[in-house]
VEXKOL-750354 format. One line per field, with one value per atom (N, C-alpha, C, O): residue number from 1; atom name; residue in one letter; x, y, z. Coordinates in steps of 0.05 Angstrom, whole numbers. Atoms other than C-alpha are relative to their C-alpha. Layout:
// VEXKOL-750354
num: c(NUM:...) .
atome: c(CA:...) .
residu: c(A:...) .
px: c(X:...) .
py: c(Y:...) .
pz: c(Z:...) .
This chain:
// VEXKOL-750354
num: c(1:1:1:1:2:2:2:2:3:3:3:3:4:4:4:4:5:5:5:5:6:6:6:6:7:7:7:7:8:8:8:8:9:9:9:9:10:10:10:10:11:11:11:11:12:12:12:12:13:13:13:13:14:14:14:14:15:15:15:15:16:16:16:16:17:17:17:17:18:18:18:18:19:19:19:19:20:20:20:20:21:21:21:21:22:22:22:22:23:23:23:23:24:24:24:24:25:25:25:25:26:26:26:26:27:27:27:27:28:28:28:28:29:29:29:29:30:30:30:30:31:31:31:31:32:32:32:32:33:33:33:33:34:34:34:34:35:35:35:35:36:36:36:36:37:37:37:37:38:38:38:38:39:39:39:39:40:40:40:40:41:41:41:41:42:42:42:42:43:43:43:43:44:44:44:44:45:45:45:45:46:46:46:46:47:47:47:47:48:48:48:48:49:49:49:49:50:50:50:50:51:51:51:51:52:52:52:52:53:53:53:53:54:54:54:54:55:55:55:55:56:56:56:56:57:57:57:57:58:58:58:58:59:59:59:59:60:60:60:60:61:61:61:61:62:62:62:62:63:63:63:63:64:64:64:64:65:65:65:65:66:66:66:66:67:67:67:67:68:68:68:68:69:69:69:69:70:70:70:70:71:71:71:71:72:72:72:72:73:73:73:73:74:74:74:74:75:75:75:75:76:76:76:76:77:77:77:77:78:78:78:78:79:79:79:79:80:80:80:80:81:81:81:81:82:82:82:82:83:83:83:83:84:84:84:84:85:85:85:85:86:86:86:86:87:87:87:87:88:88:88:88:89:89:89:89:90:90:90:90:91:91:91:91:92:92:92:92:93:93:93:93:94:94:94:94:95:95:95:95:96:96:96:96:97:97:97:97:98:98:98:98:99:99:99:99:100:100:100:100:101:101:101:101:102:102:102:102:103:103:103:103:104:104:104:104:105:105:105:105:106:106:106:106:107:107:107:107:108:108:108:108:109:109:109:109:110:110:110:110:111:111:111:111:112:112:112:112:113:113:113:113:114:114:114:114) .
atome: c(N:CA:C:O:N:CA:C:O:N:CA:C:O:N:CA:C:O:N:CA:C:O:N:CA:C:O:N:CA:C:O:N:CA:C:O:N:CA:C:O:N:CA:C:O:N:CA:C:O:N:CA:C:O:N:CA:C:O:N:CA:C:O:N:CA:C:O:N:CA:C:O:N:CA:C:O:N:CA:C:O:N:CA:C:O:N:CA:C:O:N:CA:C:O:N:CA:C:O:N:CA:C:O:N:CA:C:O:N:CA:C:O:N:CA:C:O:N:CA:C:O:N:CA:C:O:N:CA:C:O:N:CA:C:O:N:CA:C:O:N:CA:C:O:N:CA:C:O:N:CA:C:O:N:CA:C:O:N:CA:C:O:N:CA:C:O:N:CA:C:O:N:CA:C:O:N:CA:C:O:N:CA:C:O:N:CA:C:O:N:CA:C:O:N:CA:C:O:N:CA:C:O:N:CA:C:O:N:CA:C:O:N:CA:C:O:N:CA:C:O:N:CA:C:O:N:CA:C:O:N:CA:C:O:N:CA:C:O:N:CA:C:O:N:CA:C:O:N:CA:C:O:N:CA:C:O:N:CA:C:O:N:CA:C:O:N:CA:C:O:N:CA:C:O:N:CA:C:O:N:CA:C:O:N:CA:C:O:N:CA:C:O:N:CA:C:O:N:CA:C:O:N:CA:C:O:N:CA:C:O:N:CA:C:O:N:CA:C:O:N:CA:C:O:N:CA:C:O:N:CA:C:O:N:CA:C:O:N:CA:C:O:N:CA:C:O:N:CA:C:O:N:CA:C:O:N:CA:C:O:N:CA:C:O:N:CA:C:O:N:CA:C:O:N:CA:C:O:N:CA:C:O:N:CA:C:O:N:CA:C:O:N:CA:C:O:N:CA:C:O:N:CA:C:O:N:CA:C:O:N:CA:C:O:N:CA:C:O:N:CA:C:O:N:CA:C:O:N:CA:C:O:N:CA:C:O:N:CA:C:O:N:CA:C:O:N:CA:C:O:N:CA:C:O:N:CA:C:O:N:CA:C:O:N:CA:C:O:N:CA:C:O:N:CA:C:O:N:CA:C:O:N:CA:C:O:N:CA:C:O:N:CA:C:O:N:CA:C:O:N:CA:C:O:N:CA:C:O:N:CA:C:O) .
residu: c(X:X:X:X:X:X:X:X:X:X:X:X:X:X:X:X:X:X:X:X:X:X:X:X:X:X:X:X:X:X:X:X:X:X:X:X:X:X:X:X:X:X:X:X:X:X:X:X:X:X:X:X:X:X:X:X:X:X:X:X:X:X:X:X:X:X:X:X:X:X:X:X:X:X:X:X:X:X:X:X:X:X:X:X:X:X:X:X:X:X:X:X:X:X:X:X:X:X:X:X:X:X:X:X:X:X:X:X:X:X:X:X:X:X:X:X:X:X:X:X:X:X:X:X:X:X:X:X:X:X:X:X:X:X:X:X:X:X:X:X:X:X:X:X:X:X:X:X:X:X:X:X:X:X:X:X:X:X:X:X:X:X:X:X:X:X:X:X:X:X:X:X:X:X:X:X:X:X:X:X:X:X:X:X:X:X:X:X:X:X:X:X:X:X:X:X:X:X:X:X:X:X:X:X:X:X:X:X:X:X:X:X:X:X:X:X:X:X:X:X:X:X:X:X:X:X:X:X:X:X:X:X:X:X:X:X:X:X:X:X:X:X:X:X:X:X:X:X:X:X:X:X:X:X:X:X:X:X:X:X:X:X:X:X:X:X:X:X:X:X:X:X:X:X:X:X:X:X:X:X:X:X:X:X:X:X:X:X:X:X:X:X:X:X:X:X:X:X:X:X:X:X:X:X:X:X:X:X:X:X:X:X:X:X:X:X:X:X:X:X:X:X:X:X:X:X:X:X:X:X:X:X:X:X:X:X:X:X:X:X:X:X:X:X:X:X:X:X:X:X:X:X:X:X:X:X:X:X:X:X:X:X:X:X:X:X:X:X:X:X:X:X:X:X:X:X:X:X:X:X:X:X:X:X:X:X:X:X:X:X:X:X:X:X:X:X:X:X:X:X:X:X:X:X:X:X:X:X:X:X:X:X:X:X:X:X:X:X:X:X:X:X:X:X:X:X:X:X:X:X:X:X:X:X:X:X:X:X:X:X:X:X:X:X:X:X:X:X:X:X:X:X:X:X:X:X) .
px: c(17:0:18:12:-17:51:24:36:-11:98:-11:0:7:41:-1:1:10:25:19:16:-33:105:0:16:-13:99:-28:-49:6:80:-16:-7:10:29:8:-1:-7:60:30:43:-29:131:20:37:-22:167:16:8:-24:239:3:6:-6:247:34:41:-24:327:15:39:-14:342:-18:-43:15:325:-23:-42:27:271:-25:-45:10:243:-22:-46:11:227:-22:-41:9:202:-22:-38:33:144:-8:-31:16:122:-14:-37:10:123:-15:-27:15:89:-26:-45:24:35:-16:-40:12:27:2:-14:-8:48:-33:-35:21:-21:-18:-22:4:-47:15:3:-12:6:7:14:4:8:29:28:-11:71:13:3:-9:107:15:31:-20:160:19:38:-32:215:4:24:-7:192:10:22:-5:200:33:51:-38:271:10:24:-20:300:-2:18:7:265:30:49:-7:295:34:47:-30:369:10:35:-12:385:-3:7:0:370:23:32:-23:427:18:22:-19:476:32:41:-22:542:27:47:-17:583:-9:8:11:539:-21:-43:21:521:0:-20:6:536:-22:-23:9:490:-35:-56:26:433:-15:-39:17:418:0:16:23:373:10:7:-6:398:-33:-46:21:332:-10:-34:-1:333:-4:-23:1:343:-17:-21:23:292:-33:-56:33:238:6:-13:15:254:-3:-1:17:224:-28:-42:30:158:-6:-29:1:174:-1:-15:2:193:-19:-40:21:148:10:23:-3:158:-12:-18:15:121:20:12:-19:185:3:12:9:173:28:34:-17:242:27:32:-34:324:-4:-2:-4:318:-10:9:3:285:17:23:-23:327:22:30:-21:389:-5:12:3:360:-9:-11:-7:347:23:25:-32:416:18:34:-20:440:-14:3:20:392:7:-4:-14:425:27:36:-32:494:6:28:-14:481:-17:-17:16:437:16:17:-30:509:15:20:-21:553:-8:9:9:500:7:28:1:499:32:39:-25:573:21:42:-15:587:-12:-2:6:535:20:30:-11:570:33:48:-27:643:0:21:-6:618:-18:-29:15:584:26:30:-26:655:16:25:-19:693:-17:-1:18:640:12:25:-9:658:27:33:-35:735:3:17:2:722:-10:2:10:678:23:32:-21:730:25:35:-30:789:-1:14:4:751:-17:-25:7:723:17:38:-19:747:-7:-31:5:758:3:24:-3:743:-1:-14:-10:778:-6:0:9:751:19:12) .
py: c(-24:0:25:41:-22:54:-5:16:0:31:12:27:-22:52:24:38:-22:114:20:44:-25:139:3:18:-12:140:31:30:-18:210:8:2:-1:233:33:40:-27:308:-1:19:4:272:14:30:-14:292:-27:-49:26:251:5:27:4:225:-2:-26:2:237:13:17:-25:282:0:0:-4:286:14:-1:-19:343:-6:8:4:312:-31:-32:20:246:8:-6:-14:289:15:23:-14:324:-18:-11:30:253:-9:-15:15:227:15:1:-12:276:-2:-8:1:275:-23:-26:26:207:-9:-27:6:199:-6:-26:3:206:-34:-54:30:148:-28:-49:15:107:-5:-27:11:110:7:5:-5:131:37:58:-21:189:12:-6:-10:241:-6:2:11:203:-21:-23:15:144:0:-19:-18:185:0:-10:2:197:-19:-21:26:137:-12:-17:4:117:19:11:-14:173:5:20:-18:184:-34:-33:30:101:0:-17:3:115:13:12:-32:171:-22:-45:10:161:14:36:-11:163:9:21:-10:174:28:45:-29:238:15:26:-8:252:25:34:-22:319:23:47:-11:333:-14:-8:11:291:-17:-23:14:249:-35:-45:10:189:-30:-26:36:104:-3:-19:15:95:-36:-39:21:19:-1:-13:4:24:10:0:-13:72:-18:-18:17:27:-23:-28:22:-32:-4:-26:-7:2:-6:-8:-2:-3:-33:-43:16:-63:-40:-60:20:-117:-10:2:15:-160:-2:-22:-6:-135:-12:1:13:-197:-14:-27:27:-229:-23:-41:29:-288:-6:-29:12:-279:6:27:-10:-277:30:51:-28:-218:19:34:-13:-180:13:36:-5:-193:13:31:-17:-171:26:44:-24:-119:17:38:-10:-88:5:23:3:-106:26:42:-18:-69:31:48:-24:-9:12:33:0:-6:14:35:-9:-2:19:29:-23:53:28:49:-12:91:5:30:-9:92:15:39:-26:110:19:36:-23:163:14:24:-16:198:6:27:-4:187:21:34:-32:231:15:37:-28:274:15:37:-19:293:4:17:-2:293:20:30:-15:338:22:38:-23:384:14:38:-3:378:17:40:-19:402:28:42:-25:462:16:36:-11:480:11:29:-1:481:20:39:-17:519:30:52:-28:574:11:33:-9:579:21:41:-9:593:28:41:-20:638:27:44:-21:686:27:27:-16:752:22:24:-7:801:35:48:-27:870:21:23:-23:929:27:35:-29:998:22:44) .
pz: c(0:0:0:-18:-6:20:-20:-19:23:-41:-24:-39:21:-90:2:-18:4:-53:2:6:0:-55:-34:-46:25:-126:-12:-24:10:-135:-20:-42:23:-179:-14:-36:14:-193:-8:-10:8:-215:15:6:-21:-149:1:6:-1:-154:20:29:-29:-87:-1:-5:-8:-77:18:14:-12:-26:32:32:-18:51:-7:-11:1:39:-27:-30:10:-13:15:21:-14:18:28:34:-23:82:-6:12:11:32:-9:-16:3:15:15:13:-18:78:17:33:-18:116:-15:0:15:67:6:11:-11:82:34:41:-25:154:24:37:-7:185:-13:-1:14:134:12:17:-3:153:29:38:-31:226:19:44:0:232:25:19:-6:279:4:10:22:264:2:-12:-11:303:-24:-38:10:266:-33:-45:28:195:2:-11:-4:220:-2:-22:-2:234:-29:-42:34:162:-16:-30:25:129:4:-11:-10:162:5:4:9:162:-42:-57:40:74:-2:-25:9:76:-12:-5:18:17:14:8:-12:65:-17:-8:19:5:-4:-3:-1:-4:22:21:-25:67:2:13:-8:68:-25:-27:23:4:8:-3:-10:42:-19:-15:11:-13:11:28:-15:-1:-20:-44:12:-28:-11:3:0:-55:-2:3:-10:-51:31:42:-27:17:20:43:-5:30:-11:-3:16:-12:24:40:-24:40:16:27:-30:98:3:23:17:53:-10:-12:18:21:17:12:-19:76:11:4:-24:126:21:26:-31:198:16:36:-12:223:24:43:-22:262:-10:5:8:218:-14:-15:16:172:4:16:-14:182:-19:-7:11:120:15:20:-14:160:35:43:-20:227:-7:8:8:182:-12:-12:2:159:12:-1:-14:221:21:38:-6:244:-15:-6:11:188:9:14:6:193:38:42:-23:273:-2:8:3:248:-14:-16:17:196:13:0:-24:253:8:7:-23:298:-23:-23:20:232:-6:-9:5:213:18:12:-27:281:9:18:-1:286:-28:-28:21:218:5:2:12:225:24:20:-24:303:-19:-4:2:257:-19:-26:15:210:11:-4:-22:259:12:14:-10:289:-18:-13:20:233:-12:-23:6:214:17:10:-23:281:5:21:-2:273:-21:-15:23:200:11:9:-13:234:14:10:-18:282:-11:-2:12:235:-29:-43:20:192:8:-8:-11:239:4:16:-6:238:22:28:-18:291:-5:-6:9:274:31:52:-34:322:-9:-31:9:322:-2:-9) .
């Protein structure tokens, strides 16, 4: 159900945090869903090759939608295994590139004397 109703009917390409985030809110009520659980959805899809550009693995984003969350299969077990481990490396770049923003601001601040 929520696979047909991501495919857009005004040809919005889903590739990009903020794009996926005007989808899903649209749907989020429908689907039962609440905005933490949107997160973890949408920030385990991040393309860590282009994390700082926020775009979105679509594969990996479709099999949040696509799976059976009954407990019944190992795919599923590993694929919340994996969806764990790219939850810690997400949160661990985004704090490294929060980090270095931080070090950049620093070095490029200037100090104007009257």
């Amino acid at each position: 159900m929520v696979a047909k109703r991501l495919k857009h009917k005004d040809k919005l390409k889903i590739h990009n945090v903020k794009t996926i985030f005007q989808v899903l809110n649209g749907l989020k009520d429908e689907i039962g869903f609440s905005d933490d659980d949107l997160r973890i959805i949408v920030f385990t899809s991040i393309d860590h090759e282009w994390f700082t550009n926020l775009l979105i693995l679509q594969g990996e984003f479709l099999k949040w939608f696509n799976l059976n969350f009954a407990g019944e299969s190992r795919e599923e077990l590993d694929f919340l295994e994996n969806k764990h481990d790219v939850w810690a490396a997400t949160t661990t770049l985004a704090m490294e590139v929060i980090s270095w923003y931080g070090r950049l601001k620093e070095n490029h601040e200037v100090v104007l004397t009257p």
